[in-house]
N, C-alpha and C positions, 0 to 999 in steps of 0.2 A: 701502759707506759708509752708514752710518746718519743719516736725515733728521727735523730736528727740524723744525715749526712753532710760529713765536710769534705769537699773535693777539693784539694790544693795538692803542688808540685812542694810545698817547704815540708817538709817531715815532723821538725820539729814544732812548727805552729799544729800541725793533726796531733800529735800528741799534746800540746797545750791545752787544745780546743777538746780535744777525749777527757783529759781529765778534770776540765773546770764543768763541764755540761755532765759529766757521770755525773760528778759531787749534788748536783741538782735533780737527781733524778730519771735523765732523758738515757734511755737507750743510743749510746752514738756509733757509726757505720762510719769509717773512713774510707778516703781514693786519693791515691798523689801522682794520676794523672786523668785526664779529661775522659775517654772512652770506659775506661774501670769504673769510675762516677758514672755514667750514662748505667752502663750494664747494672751497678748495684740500683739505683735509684729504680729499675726496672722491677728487676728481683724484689727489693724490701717494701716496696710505696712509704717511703719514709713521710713525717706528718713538716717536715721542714728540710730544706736544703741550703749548706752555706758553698758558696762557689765562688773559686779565684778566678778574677778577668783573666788573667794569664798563667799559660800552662804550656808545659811545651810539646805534648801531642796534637791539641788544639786548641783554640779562642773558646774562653768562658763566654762570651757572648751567644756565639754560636752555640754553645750546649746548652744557653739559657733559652734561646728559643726552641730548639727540638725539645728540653722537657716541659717548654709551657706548650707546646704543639700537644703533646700527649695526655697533660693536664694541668690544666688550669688553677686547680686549687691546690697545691702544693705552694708554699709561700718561699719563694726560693732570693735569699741575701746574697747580694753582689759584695765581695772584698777583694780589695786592692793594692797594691804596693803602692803604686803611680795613679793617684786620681787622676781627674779631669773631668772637667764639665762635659765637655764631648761625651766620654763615656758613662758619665752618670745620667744624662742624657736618655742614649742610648739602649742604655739597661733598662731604665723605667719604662724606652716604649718598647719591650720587646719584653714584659711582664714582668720585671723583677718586684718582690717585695719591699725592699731597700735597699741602701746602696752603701759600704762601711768603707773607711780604708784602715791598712794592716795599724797604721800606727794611733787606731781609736782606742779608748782602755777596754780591757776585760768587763768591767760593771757595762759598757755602753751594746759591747757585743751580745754579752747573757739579755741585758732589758731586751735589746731588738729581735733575739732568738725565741724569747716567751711573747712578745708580741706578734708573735709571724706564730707561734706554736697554738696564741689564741686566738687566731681568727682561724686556724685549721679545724680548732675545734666546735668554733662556731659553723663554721662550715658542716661538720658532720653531724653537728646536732641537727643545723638546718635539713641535712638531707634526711635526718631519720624520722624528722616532724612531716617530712615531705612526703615520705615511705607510706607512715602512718594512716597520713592524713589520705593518700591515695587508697592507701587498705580500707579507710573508714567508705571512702565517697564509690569503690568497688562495691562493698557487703550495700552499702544503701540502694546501689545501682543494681545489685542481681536480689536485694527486697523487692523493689519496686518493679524490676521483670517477673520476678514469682506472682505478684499481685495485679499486673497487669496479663499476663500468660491468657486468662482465660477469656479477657475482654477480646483482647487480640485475636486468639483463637478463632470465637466466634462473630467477628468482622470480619477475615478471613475466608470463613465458611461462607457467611453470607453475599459475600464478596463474587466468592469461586462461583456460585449459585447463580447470582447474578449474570457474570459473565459466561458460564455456562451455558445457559438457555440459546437455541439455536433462533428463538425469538427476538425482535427489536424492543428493549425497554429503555422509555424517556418517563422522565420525571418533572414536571416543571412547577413555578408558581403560578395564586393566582393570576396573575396577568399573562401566562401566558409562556413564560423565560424557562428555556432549559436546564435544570440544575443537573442535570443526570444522562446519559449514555452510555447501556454499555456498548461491547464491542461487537456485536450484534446490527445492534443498531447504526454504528459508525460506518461498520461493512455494505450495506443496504442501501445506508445512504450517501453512500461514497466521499464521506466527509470526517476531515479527523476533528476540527477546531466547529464543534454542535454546541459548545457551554456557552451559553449566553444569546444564542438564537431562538427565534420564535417558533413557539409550530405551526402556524399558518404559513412559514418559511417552505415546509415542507409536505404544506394541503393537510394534519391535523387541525380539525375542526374541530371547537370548542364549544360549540353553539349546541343546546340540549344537554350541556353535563353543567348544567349551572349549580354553584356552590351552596351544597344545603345548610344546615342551621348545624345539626347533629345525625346526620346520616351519610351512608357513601352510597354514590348514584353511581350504577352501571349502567352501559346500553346493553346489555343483555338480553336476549327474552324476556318480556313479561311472565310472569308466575301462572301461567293456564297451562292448560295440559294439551300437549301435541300430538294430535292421532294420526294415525294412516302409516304408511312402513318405513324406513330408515331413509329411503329420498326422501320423502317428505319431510322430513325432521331436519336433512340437512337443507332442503331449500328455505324451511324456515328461521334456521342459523344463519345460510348465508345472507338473506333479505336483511338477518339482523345486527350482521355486522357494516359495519362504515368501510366505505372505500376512500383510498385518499391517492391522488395522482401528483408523480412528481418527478419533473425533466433533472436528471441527474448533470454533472460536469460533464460528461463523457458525450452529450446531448441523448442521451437514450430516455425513456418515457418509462417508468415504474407505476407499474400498481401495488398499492400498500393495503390489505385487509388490516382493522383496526376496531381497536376497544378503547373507550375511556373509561376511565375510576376517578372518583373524588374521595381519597382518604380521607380522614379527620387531620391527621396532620403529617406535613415534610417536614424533614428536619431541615433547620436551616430556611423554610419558608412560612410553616406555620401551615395554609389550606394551600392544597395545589390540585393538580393535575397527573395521574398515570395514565401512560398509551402504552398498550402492549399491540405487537404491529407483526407481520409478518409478510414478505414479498410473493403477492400471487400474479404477478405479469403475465409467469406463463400459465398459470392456469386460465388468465382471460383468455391469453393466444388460444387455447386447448379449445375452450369454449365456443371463440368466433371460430374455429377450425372444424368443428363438430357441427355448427349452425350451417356453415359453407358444405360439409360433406352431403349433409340431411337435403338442402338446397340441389347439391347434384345429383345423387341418389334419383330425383323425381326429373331430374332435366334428362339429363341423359338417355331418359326412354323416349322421351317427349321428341327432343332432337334427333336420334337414331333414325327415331320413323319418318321423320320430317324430312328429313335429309334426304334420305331411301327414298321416299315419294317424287321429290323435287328433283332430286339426279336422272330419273328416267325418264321425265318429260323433255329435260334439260340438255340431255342426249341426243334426243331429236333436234327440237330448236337449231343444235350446232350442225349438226348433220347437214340440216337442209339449207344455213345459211351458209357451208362450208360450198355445199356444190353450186348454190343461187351465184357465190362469190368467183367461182371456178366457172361457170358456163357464160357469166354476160363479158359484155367488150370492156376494154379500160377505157372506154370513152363513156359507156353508162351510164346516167346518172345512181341508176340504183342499183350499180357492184357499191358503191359508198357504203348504199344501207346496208347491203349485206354483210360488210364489210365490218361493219358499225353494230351491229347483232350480233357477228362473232367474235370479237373480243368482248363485248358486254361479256356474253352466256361463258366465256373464258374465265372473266373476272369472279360471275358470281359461281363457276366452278369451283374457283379457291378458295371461296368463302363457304362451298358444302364442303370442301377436302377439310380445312381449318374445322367447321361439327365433325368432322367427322373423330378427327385428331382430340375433340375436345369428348368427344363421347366414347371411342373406343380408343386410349391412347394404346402402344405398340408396347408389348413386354421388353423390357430393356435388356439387351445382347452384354453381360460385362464380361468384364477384361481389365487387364491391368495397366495403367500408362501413368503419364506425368499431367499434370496438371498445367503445366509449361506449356506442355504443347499444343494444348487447346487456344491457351491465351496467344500464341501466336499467332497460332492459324484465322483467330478473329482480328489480330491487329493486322494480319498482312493483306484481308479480304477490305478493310474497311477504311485502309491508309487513304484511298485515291479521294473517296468520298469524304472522309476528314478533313483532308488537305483543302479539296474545293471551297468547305463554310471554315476553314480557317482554325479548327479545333482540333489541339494538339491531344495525342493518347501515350499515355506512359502507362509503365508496366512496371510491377514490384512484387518479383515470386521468392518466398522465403527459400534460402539456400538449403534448407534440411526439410522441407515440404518431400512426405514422403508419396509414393505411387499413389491410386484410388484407384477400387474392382468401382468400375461403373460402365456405362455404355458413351462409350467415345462420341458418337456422332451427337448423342441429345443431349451431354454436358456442353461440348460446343454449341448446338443451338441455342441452350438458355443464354450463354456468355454472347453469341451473338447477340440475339433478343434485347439483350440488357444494355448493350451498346450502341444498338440503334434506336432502342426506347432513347439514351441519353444523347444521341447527334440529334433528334427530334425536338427533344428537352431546350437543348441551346440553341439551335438554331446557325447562329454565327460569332464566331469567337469567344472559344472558349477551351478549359481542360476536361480531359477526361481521366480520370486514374484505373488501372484494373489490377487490385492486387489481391496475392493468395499466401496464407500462412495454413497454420496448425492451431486449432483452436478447440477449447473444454466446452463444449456446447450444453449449456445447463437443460438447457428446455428438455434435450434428446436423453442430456447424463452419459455421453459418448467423447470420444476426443474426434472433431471433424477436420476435414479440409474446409477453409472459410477462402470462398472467394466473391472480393466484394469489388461492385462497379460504382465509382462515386464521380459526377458531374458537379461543373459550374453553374448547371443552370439557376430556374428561379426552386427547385423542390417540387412536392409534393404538397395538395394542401390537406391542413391537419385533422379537417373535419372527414377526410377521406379516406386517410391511413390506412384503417383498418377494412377496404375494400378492396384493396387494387388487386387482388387477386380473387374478386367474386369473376365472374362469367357475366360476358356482356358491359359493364361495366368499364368505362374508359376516362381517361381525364384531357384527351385528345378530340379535336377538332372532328377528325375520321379517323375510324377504324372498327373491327370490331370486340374489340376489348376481351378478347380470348388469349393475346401470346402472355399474359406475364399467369394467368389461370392455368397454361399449357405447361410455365414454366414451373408454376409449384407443383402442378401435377408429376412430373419428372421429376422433381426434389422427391416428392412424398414416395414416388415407386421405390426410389434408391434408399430409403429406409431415412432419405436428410430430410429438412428443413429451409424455406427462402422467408427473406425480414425484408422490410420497406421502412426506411425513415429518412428524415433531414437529417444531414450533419450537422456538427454545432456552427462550421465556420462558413455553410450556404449552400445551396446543392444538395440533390438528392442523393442517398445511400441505398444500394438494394445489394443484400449479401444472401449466398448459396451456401448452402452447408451441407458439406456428404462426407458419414460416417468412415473413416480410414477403418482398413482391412481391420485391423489387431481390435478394436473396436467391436466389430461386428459382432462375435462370439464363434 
């Protein structure tokens, strides 16, 4: 049964209006004044509401907008004593259904009441087809999850698997175009946006995995049998994997160990390309490091006796040029040469004290200090000398850079070392930067103090890299290309690490690394 209310202040129209609309059927809800109507219309949700424009607690207009504010679909008939266009106006734009006045007949008010009564009901039909239809298109929607579940599932899986792998995997087309990365690979290669890049982009070589007919080609070992003991089997793995080299953003230099595969088919490409890759940098570093030790190993004894030999003759020498310089006149011509002999046999003093430093270096004394104050102490030695070629030195020590057990006086020397290696480098006008943080040092697997000297000059060059810390070895005019050898040697005592490269933005990079206490074990 459909519920009308009529809100008016006449009494006798609400009972007119109760008994001509009972006679029809409608359940009716009186109110003969404005707030009463509000509060029922609450309470009952009647399917239709008739409201006087005027009442004397409040304006029916204004109660016509609070209940079309609350709903909408309620068809609520404006009646009136006192029309007006104004007010019919009015009403229609603040939602009414329709607009009567008191003096329209009975048959006019019942037609407008069953017309406002059937669009309510169309209305709730609408809504239950709505209900329905949503109930249907839900059950369709949790079928087709039941039926997709398992597909999903195991993309998911394959998925996790994928990104799981502490390996790099790329996938690409024939030609070359990455279809695939995971996050492995994004990591390594320090790049998020790889879809669409080539892998020659990043030194995979594609050359010898050419696209067979009906097979998939690995670089793999060939299928013979490998004798002799478990190095050997591994040098014949490594020979057979591809190396691929590649300058990241960062400017740093990657080595990539690498496989290719030709599946039958990518999806989405048809015949491609799989690299599975894995970052072995530092196991080259390890490598050249192990080549360089084997290299000292045999020097060191070589130089020791050499050295030993040459200091005792060298002794003499100074001796006798020290008193030849002491006995004649300062008018002599030959107090000069004496003169001249002993700073020579002085010079190449330094040069046996330097073997010697490179052959027996000195057990390191540690102790705890700041890192700070090393870099000081090199900035306050080396200002005068900077200042003369015009080359400014800034300093950048991270505020929470903790102590380091190391030996005070040979951390400063290297930080020296590295800073007149770079006034050397420039020459005249230029920067110098010297900074120190906390840093995860992979190669070591340790958290280190990372203190790095980085110049304007021209670099390093790149065919050399990988020597500047051999013995003897120099990329200078003069010298004897022992101090940056002296200074990895002192890294390696203290359990660190020393790196050599260009920055991305010009200029050479050379960074120290020593193991912070908590580190150590």
């Amino acid at each position: 049964m459909s519920k009308v209310l009529v809100i008016d202040d006449n009494v006798q129209l609400l009972e007119l209006y109760r008994e001509v609309l009972a006679r029809l059927g409608y359940e009716v809800l009186t109110a003969d004044r404005g707030r009463l109507g509000l509060q029922s219309a609450y309470e009952h949700e009647p399917d239709c509401i008739i409201l006087d424009i005027m009442m004397g607690d409040m304006d029916g207009l204004d109660a016509l907008e609070e209940l079309t504010q609350r709903d909408t679909s309620v068809p609520i008939i404006i009646i009136t004593g006192f029309p007006s266009a104004e007010n019919a106006i009015e009403a229609l734009k603040r939602g009414a259904f329709d607009f009567l006045t008191k003096g329209c007949t009975l048959e006019e008010m019942v037609a407008t009441t069953q017309r406002a009564i059937e669009r309510r009901q169309l209305h709730l039909e609408n809504q239950e087809l709505h209900r329905k239809l949503q109930e249907a298109n839900t059950n369709l929607a949790r079928q087709l999850d039941e039926r997709t579940a398992e597909v999903r599932e195991l993309a998911e899986f394959n998925q996790s698997i994928l990104e799981g792998i502490d390996a790099g995997l790329l996938a690409a087309n024939d030609k070359g175009t990455i279809l695939f990365a995971n996050s492995s690979a994004r990591r390594m290669l320090g790049v998020d946006q790889i879809i669409g890049q080539d892998l020659g982009n990043f030194g995979f070589a594609q050359s010898g995995a050419a696209l067979p007919a009906r097979r998939v080609v690995t670089p793999h070992p060939p299928q013979r049998r490998l004798e002799g003991d478990l190095s050997t089997v591994g040098r014949h793995l490594e020979r057979a994997q591809r190396r691929a080299t590649y300058r990241c953003a960062d400017g740093t230099q990657r080595v990539f160990g690498y496989s290719i595969s030709v599946p039958d088919h990518i999806p989405g490409a048809g015949r491609g390309y799989i690299i599975l890759f894995r970052d072995v940098t530092e196991m080259e570093e390890l490598r050249f490091q192990m080549q360089r030790l084997q290299k000292l190993e045999a020097l060191n004894v070589v130089i020791a006796g050499v050295a030993h030999e040459i200091k005792n003759p060298l002794a003499g020498i100074k001796t006798v040029s020290s008193l030849l310089s002491e006995n004649l006149e300062e008018q002599d011509p030959r107090r000069e040469y004496a003169v001249r002999i002993l700073e020579e046999t002085r010079r190449v003093t330094r040069i046996i004290d330097d073997f010697f430093s490179f052959s027996r270096p000195s057990k390191p004394r540690l102790e705890l200090f700041e890192v700070a104050e090393c870099v000081g102490r090199v900035t306050r030695l080396l200002t005068d000398t900077a200042r003369q070629k015009k080359i400014d030195i800034t300093t950048r020590v991270g505020p929470d850079l903790p102590k380091v057990r190391a030996d005070r006086d040979q951390i400063q020397q290297v930080i020296l070392n590295l800073v007149m290696n770079a006034i050397e480098a420039i020459g005249q006008d230029g920067e110098i930067e010297i900074s120190a943080d906390v840093h995860d040092y992979r190669v070591l697997g340790k958290r280190c103090a990372r203190i790095q000297v980085r110049d304007s000059g021209p670099g390093f060059p790149e065919e050399s890299r990988h020597r500047l810390f051999d013995p003897f070895y120099t990329t200078k005019a003069t010298g004897t290309g022992l101090g940056l050898h002296i200074c990895q040697t002192i890294a390696l005592q203290h359990g660190g690490q020393m790196e050599a490269t260009n920055h991305p933005d010009g200029g050479a990079l050379v960074t120290l690394f020593i193991p912070l206490p908590s580190s150590l074990g």
